[in-house]
Backbone of each chain as ProteinMPNN parsed JSONL, in Angstrom:
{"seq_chain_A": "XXXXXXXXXXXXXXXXXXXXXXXXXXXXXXXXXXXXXXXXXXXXXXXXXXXXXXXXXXXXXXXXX", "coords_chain_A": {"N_chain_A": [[-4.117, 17.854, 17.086], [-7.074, 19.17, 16.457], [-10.439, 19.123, 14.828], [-13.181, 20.422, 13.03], [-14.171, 18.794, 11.03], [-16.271, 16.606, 11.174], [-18.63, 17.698, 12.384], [-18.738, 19.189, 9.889], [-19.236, 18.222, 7.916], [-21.584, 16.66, 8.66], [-23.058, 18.728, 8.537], [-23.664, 19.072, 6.55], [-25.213, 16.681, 5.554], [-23.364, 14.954, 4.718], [-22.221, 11.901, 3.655], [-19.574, 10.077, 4.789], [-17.922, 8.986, 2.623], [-18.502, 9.567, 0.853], [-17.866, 12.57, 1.46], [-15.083, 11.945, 1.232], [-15.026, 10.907, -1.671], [-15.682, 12.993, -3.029], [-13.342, 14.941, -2.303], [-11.274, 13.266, -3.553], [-9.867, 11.347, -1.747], [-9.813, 8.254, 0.896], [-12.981, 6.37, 2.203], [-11.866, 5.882, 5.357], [-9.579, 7.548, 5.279], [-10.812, 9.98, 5.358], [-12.799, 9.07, 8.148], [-10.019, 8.977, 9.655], [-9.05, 11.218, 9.862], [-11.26, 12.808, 11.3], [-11.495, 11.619, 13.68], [-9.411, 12.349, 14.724], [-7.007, 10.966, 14.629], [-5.2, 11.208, 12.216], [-3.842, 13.55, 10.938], [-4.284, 15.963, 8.61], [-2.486, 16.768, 4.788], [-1.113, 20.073, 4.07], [-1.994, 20.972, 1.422], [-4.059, 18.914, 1.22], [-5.736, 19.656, 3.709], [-6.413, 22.341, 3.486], [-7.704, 22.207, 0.412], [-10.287, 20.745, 2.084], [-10.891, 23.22, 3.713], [-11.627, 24.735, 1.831], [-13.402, 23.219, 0.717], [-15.754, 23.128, 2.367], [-16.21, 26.404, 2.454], [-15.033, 27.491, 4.74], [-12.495, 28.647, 6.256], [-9.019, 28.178, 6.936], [-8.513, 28.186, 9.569], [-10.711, 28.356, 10.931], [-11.574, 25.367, 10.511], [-9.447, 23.908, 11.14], [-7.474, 23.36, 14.589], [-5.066, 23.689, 16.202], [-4.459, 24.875, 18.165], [-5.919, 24.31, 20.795], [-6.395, 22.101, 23.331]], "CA_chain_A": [[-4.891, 18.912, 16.434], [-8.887, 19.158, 16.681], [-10.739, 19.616, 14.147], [-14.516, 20.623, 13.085], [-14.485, 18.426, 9.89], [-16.995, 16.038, 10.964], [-19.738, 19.023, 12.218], [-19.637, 20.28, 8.737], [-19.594, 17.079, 7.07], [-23.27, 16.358, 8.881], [-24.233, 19.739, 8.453], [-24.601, 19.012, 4.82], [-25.941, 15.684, 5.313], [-22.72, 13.771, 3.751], [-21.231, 10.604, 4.557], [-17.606, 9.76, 5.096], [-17.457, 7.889, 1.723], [-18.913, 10.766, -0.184], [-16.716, 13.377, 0.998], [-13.823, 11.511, 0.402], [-15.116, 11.024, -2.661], [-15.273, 15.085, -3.211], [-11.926, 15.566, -1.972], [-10.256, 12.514, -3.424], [-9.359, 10.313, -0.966], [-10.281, 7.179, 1.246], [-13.337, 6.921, 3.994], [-11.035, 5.377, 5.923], [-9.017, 8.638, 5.719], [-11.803, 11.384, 6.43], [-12.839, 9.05, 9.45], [-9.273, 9.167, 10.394], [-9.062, 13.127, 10.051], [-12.296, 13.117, 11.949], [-11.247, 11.426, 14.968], [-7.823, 12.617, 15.405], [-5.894, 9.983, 14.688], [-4.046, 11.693, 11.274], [-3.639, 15.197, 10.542], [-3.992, 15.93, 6.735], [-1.02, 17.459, 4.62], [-1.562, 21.265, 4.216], [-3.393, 21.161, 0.587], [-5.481, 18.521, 1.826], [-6.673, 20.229, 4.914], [-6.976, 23.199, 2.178], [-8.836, 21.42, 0.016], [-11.575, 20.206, 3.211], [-11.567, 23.85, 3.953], [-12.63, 25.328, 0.58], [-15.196, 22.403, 0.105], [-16.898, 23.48, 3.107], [-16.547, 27.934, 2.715], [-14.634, 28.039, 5.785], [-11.026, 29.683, 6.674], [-8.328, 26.528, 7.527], [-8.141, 28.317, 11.102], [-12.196, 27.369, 11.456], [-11.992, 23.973, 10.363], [-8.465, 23.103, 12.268], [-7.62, 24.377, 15.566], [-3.648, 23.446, 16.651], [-4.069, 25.575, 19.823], [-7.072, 23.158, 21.796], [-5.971, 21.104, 24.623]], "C_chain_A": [[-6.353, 18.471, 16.329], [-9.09, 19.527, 15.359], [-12.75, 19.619, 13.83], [-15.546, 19.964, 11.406], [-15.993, 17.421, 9.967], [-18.511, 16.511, 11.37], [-20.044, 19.386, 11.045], [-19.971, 19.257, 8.012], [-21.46, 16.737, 7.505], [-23.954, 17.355, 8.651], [-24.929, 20.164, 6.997], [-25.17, 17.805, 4.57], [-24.71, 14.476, 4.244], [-22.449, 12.745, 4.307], [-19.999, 10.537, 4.118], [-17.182, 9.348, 3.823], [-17.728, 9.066, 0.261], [-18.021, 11.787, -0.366], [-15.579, 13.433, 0.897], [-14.004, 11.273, -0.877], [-14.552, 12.275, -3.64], [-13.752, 15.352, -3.079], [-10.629, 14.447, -2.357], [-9.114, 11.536, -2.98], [-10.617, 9.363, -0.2], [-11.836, 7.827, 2.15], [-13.083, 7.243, 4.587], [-10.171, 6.701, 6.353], [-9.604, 9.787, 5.786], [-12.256, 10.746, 7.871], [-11.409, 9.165, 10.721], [-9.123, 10.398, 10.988], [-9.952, 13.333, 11.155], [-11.948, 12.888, 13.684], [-9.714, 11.616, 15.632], [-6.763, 11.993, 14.717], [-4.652, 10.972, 12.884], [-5.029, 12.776, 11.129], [-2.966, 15.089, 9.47], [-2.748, 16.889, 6.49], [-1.781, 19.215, 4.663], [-2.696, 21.743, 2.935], [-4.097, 20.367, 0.994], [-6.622, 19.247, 2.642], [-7.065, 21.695, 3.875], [-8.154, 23.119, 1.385], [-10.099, 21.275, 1.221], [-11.942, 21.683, 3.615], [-12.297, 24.827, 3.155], [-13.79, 24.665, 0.296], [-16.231, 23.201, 1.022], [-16.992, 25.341, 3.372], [-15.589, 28.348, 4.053], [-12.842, 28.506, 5.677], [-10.23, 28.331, 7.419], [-8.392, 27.017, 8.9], [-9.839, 27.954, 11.567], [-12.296, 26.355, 11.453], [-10.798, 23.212, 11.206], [-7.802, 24.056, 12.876], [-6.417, 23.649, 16.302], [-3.471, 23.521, 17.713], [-4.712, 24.489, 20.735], [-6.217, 22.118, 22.154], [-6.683, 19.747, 24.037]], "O_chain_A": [[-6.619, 17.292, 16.094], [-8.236, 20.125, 14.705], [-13.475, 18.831, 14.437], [-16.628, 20.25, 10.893], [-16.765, 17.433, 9.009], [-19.491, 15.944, 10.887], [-21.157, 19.832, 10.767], [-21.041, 19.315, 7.406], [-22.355, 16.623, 6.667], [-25.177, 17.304, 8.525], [-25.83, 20.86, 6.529], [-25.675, 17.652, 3.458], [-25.007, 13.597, 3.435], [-22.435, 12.674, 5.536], [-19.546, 10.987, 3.065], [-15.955, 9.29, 3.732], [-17.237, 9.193, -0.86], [-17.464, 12.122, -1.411], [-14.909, 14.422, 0.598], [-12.945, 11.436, -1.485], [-13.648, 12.469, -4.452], [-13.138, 16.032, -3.902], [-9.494, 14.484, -1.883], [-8.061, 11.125, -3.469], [-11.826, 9.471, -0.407], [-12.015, 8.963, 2.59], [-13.355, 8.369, 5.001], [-10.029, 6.969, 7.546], [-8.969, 10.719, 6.28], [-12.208, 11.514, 8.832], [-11.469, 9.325, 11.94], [-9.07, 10.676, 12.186], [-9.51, 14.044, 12.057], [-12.09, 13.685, 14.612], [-9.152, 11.178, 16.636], [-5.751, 12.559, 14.304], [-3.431, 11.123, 12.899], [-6.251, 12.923, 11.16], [-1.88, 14.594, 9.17], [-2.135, 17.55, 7.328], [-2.845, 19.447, 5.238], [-3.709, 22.432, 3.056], [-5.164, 20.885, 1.324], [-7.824, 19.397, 2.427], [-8.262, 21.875, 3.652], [-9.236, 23.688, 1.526], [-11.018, 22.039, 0.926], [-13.129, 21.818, 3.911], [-13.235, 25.541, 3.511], [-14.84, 25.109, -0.167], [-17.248, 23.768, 0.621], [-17.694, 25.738, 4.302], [-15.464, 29.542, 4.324], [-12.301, 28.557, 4.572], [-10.752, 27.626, 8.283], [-8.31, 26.052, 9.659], [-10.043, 27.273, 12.571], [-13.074, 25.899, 12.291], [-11.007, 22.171, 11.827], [-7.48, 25.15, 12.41], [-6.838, 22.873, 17.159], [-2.745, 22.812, 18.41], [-3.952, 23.796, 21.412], [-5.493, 21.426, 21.438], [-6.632, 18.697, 24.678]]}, "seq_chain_B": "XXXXXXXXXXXXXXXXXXXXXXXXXXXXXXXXXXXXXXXXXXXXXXXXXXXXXXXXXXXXXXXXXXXXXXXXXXXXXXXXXXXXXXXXXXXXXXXXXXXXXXXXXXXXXXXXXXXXXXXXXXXXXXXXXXXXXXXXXXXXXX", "coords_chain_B": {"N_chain_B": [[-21.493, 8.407, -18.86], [-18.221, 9.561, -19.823], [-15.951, 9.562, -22.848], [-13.781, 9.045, -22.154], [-13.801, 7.805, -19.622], [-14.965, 5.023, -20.147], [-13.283, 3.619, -22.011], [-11.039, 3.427, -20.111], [-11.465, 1.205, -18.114], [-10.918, -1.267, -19.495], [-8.684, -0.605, -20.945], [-6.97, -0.979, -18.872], [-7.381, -3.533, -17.976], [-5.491, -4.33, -19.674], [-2.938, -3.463, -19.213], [-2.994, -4.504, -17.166], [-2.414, -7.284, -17.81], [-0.193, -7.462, -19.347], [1.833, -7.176, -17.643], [1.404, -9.036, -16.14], [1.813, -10.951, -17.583], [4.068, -10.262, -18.355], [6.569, -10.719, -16.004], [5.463, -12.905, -15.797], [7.326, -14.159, -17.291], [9.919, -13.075, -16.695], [10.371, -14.129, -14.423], [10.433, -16.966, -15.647], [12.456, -16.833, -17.22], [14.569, -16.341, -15.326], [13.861, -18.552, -13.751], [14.87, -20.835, -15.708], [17.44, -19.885, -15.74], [18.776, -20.632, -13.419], [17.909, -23.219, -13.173], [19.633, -24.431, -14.754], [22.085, -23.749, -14.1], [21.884, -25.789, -12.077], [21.069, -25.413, -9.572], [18.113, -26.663, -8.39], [16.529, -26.272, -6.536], [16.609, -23.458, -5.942], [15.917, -22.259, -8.443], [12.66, -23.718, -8.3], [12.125, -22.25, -6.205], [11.821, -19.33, -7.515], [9.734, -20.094, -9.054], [7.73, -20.998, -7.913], [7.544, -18.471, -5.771], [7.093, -16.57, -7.479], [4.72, -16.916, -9.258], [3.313, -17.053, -7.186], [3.106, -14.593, -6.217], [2.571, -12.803, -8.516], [0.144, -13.467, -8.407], [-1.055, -12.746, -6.354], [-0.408, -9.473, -7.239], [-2.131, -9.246, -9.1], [-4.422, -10.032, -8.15], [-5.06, -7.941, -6.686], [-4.971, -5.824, -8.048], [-7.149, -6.281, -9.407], [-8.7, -5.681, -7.866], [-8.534, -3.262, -6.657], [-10.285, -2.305, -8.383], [-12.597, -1.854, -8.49], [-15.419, -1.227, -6.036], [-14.798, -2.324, -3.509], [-12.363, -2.006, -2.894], [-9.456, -2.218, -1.013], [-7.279, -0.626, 1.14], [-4.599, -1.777, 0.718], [-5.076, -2.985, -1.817], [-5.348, -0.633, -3.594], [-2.939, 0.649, -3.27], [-1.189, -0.89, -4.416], [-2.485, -0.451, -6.429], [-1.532, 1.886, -7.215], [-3.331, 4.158, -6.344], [-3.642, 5.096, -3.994], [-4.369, 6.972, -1.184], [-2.913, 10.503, 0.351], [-2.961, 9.313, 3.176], [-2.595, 6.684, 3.35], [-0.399, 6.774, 1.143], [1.372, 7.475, 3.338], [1.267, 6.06, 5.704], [2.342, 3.801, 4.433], [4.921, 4.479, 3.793], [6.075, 4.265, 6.679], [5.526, 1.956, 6.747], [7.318, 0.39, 5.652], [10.098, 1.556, 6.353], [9.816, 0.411, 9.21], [10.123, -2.036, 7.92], [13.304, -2.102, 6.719], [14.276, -1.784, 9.178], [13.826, -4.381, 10.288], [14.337, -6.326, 8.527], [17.267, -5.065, 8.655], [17.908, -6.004, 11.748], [17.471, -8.576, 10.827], [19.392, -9.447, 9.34], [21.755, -9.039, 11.098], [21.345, -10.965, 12.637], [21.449, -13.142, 11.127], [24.093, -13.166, 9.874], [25.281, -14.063, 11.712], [23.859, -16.017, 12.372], [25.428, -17.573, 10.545], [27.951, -18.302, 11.134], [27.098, -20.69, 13.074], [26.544, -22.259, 10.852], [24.315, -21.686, 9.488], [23.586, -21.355, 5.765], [24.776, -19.627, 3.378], [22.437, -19.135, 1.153], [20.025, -19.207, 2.592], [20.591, -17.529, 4.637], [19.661, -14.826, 3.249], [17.278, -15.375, 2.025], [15.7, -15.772, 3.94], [16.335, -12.87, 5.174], [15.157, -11.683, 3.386], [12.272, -12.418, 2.866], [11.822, -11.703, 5.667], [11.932, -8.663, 5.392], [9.07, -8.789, 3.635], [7.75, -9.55, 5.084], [7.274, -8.244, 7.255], [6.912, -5.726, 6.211], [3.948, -5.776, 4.972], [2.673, -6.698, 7.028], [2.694, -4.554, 9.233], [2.023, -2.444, 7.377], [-0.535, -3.679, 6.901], [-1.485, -3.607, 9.83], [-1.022, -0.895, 10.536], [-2.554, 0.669, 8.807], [-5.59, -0.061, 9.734], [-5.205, 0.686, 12.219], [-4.392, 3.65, 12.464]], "CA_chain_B": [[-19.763, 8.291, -19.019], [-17.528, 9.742, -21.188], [-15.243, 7.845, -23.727], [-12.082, 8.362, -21.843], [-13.728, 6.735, -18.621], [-15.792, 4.25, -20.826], [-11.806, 2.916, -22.518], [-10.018, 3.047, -19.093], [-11.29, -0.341, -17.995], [-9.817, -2.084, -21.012], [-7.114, -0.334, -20.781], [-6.037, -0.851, -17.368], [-6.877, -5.238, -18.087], [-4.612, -4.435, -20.794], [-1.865, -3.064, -18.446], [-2.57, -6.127, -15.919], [-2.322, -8.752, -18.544], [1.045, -7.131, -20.03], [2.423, -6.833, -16.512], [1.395, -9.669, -15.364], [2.984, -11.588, -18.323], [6.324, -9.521, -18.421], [6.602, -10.813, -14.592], [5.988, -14.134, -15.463], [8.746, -14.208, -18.565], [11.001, -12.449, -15.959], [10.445, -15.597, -13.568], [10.765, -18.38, -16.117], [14.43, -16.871, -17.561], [15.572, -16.299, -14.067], [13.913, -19.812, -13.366], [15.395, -21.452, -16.287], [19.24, -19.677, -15.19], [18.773, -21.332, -11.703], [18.042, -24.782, -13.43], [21.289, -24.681, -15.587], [23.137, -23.874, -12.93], [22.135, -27.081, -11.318], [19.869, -25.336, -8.103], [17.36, -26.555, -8.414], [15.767, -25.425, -4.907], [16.153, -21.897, -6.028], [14.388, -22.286, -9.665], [11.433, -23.803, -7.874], [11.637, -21.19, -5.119], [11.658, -18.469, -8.29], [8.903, -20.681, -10.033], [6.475, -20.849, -6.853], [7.164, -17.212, -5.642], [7.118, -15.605, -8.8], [3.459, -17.641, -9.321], [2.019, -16.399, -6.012], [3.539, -12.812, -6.669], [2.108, -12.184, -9.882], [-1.442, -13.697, -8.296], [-1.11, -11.637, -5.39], [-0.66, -8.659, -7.669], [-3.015, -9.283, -10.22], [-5.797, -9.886, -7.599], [-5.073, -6.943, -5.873], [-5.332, -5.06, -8.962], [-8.166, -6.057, -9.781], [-9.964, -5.862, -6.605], [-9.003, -1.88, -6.748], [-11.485, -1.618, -9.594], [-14.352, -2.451, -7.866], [-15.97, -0.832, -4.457], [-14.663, -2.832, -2.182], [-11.038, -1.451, -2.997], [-8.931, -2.118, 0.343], [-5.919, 0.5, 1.228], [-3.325, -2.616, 0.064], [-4.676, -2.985, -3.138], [-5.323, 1.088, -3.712], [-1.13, 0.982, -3.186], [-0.804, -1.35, -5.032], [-2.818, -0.051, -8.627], [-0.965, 3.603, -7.49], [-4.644, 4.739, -6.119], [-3.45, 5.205, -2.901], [-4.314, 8.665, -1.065], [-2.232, 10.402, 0.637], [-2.515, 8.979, 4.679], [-2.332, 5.413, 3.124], [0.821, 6.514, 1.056], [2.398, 8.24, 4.69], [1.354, 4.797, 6.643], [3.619, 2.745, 3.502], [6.31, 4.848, 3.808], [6.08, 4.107, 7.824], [5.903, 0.421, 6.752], [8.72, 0.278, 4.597], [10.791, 2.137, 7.674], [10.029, -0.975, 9.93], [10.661, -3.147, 7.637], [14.215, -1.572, 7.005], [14.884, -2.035, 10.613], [13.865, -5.46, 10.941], [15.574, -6.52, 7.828], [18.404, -5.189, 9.451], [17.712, -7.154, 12.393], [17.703, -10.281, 10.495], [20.79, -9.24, 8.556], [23.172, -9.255, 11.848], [21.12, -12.671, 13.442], [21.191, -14.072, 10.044], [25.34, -13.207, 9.718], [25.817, -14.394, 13.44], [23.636, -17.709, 12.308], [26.477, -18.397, 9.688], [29.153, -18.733, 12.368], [26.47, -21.941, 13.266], [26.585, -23.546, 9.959], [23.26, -21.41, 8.573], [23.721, -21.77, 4.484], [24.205, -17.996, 2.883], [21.156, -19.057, 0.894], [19.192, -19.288, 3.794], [20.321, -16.4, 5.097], [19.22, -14.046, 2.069], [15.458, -15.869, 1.982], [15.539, -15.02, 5.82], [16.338, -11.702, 5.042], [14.045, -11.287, 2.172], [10.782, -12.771, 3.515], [11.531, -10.701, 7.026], [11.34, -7.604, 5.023], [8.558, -8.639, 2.776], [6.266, -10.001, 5.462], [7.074, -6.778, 8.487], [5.764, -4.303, 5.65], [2.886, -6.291, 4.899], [2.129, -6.473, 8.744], [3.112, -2.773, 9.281], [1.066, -1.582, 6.669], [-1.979, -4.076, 7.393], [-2.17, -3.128, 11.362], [-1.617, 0.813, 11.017], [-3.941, 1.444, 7.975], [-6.525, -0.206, 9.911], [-5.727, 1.617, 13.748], [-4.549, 4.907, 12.715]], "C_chain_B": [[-19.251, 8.578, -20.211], [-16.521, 8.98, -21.472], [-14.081, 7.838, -23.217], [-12.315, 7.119, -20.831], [-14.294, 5.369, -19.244], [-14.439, 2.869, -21.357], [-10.958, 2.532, -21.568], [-9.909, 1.764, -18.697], [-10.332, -1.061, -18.985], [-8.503, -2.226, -20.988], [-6.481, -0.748, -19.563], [-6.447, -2.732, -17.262], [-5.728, -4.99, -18.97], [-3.705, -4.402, -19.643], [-1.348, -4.399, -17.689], [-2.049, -7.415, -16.345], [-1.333, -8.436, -19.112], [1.929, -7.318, -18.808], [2.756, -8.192, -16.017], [1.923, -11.106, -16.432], [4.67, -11.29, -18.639], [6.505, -10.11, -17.185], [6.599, -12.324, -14.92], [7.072, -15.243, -16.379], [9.615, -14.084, -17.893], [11.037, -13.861, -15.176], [10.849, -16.899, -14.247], [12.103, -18.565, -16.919], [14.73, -16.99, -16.536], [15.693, -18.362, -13.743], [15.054, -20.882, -13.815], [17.36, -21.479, -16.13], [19.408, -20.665, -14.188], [19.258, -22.652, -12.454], [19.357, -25.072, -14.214], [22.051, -24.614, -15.109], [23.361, -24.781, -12.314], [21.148, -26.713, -10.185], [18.829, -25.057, -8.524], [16.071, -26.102, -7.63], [15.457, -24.199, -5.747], [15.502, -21.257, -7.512], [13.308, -22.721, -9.064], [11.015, -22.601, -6.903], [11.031, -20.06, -6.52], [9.857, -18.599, -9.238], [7.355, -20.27, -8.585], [6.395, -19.322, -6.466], [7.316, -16.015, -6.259], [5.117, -15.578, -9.332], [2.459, -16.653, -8.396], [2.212, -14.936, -5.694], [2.898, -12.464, -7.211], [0.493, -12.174, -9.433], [-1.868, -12.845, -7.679], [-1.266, -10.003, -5.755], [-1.724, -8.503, -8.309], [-4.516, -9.193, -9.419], [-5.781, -8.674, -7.461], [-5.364, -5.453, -7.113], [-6.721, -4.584, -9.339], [-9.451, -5.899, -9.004], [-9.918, -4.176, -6.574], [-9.704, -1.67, -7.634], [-12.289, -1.547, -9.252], [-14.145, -1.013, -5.936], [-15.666, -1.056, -3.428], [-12.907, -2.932, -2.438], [-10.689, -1.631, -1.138], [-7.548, -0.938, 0.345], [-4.238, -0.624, 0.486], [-3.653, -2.689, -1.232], [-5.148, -1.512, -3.907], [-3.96, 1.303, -4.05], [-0.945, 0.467, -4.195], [-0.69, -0.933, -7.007], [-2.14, 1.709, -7.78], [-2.192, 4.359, -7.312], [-4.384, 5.254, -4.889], [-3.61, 6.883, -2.532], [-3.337, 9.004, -0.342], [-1.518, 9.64, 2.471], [-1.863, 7.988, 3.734], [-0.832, 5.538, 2.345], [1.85, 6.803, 2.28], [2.712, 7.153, 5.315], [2.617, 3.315, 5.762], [4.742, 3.09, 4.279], [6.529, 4.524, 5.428], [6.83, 2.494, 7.661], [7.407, -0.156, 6.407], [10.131, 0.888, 5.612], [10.749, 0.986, 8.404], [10.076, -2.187, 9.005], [11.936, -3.302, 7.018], [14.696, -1.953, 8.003], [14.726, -3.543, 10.646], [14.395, -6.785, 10.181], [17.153, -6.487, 8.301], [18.709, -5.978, 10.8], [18.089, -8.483, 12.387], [18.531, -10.357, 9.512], [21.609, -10.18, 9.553], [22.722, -10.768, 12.363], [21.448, -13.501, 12.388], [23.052, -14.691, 9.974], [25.79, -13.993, 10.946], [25.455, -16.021, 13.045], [24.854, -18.074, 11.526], [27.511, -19.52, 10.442], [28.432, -20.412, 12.773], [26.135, -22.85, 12.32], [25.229, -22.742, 9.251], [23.593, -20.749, 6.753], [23.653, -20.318, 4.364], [22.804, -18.033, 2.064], [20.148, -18.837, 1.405], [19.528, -18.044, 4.473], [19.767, -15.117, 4.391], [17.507, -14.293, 2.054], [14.923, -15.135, 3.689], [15.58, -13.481, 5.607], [15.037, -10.959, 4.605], [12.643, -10.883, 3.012], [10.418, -12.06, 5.03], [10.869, -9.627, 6.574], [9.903, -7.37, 4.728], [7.14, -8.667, 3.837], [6.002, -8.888, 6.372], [6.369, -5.94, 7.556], [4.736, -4.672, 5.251], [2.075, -5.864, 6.235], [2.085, -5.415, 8.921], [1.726, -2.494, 8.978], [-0.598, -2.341, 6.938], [-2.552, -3.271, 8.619], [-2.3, -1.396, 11.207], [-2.368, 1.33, 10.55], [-5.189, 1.301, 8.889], [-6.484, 0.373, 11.359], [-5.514, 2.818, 13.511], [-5.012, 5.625, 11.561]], "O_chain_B": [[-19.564, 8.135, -21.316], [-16.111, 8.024, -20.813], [-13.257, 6.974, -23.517], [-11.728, 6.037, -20.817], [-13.897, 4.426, -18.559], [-14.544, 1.656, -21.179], [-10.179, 1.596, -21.748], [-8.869, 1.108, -18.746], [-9.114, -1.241, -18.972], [-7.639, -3.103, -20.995], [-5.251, -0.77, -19.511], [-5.766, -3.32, -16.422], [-4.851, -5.83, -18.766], [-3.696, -5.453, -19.002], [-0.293, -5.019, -17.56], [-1.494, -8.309, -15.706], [-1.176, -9.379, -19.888], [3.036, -7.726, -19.159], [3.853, -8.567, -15.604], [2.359, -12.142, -15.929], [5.75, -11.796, -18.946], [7.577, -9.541, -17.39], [7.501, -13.036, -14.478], [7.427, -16.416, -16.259], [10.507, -14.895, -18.138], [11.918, -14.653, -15.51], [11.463, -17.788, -13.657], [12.705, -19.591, -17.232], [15.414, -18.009, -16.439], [16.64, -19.135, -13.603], [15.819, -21.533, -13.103], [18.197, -22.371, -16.274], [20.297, -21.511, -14.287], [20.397, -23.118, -12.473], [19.955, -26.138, -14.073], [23.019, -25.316, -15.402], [24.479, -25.036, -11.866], [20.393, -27.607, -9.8], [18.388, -23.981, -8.929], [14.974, -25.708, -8.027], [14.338, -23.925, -6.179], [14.861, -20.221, -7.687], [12.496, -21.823, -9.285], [9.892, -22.104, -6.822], [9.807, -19.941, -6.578], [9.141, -17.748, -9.765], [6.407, -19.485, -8.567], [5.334, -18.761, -6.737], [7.561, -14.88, -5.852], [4.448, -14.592, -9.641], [1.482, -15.937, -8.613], [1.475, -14.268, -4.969], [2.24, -11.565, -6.688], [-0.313, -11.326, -9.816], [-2.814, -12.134, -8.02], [-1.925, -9.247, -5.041], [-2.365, -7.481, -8.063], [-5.492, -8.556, -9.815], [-6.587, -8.086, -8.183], [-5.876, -4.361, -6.863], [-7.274, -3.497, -9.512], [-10.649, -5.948, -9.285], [-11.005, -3.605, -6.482], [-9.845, -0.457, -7.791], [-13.079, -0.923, -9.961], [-13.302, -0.425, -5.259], [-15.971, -0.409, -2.426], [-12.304, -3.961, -2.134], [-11.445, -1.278, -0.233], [-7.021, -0.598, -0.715], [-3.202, -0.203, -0.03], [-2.728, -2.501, -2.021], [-5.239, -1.656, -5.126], [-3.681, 2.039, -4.997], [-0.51, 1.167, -5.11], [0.068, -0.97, -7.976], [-2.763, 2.685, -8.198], [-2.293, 5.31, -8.087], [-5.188, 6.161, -4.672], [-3.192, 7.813, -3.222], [-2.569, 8.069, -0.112], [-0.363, 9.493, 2.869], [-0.747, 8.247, 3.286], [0.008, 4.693, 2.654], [3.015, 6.412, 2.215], [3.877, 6.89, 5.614], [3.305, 2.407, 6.229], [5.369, 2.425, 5.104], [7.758, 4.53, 5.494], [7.881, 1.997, 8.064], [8.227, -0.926, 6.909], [11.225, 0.402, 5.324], [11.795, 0.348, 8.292], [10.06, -3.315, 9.497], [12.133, -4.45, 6.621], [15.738, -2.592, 7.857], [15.723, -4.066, 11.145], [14.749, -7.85, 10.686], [17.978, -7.4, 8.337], [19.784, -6.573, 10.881], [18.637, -9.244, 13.184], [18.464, -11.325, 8.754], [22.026, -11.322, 9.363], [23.562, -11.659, 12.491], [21.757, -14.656, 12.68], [23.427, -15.863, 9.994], [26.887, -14.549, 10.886], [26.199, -16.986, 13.217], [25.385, -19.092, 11.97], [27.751, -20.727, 10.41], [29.234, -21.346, 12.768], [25.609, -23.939, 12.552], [25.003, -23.295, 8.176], [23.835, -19.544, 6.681], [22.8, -19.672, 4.973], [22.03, -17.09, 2.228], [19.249, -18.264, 0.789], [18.552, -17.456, 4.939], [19.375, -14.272, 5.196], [16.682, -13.379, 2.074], [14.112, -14.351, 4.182], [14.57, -12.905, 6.009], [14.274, -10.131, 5.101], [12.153, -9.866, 3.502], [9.296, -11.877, 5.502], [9.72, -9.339, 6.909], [9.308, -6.374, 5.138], [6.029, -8.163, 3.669], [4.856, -8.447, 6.47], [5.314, -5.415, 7.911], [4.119, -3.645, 4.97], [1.191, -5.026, 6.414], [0.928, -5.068, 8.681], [0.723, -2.352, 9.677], [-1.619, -1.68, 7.127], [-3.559, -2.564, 8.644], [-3.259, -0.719, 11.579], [-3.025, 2.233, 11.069], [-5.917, 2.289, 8.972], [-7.585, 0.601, 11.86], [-6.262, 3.55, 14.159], [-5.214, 6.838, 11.628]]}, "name": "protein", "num_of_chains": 2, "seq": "XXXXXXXXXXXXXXXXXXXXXXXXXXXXXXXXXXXXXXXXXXXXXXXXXXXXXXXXXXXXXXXXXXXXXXXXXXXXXXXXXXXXXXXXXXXXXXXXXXXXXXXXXXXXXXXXXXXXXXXXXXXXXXXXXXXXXXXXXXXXXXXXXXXXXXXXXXXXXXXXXXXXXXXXXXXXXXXXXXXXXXXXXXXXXXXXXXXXXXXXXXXXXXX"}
């Protein structure tokens, strides 16, 4: 699963440590989210898409090759 | 800061220093059973890795207070989010299996004269050290 978490994360100027902060968890686990490697539970990814205004189908994208 | 976060510190040495004395009461009856029994091997084993247990915890405790919190001792104070609790529960799965592992080699060593004591520590320390390993290598690749 793809996702567009680390676009919005720069497009507010945060760092990795911050908006895990915001959302309650590690760096470590927004840079994971970021680069693929783990796919959050369903309130998490919830959570990441209310922080940033968007719709969970904008911020993660299941279908992409 | 308000006065709940202002009391938490305190509170949470309090916790470590209750914990980490109930743990080492628990070690020095068990110890003291061992020694009346006569094995003495396995009161010192209780005495030494009861010692480097409690240290092992207690650091790790207290290293999640601070900034430079690692994902082992996050688990450890119950800080843990949720990948780092998913990648445990992974750990704890291979180290299940490899426990079992060193169950049937351990039962098979008997047949060769290996002491049931020795096979139980074998057991143990397989488990204790694969979910260590586990959980060290995957927090930090995936």
């Amino acid at each position: 699963m793809i996702n567009s978490v680390r676009d919005l994360r720069e497009l507010r100027g945060l760092s990795q440590a911050a908006l895990g902060d915001a959302l309650g968890v590690s760096r470590q686990t927004i840079n994971s989210i970021e680069t693929g490697k783990y796919d959050p539970s369903l309130p998490l990814a919830f959570a990441i898409s209310r922080y940033f205004d968007r719709t969970i189908e904008e911020v993660f994208d299941d279908q992409a090759s | 800061m308000t006065k709940q976060a202002s009391q938490s510190a305190p509170r949470s040495a309090l916790r470590i220093a209750v914990g980490a004395g109930s743990g080492a009461v628990a070690a020095a009856v068990l110890a003291s059973i061992a020694w009346a029994a006569g094995n003495d091997s396995f009161a010192n084993g209780i005495v030494w890795g009861g010692t480097i247990g409690i240290a092992a915890v207690v650091t790790l405790l207290m290293l999640a207070r601070t900034r430079f919190a690692t994902a082992e001792a996050r688990l450890v104070a119950h800080a843990a989010d949720e990948r780092e609790r998913r990648l445990a529960t992974r750990a704890l799965a291979v180290a299940a299996v490899t426990m079992y592992a060193a169950a049937v080699l351990t039962a098979m060593g008997t047949l060769f004269g290996l002491e049931a004591e020795a096979s139980l520590a074998i057991i143990m320390f397989t488990g204790l050290i694969s979910a260590a390993v586990a959980f060290a290598i995957s927090v930090r690749r995936d």
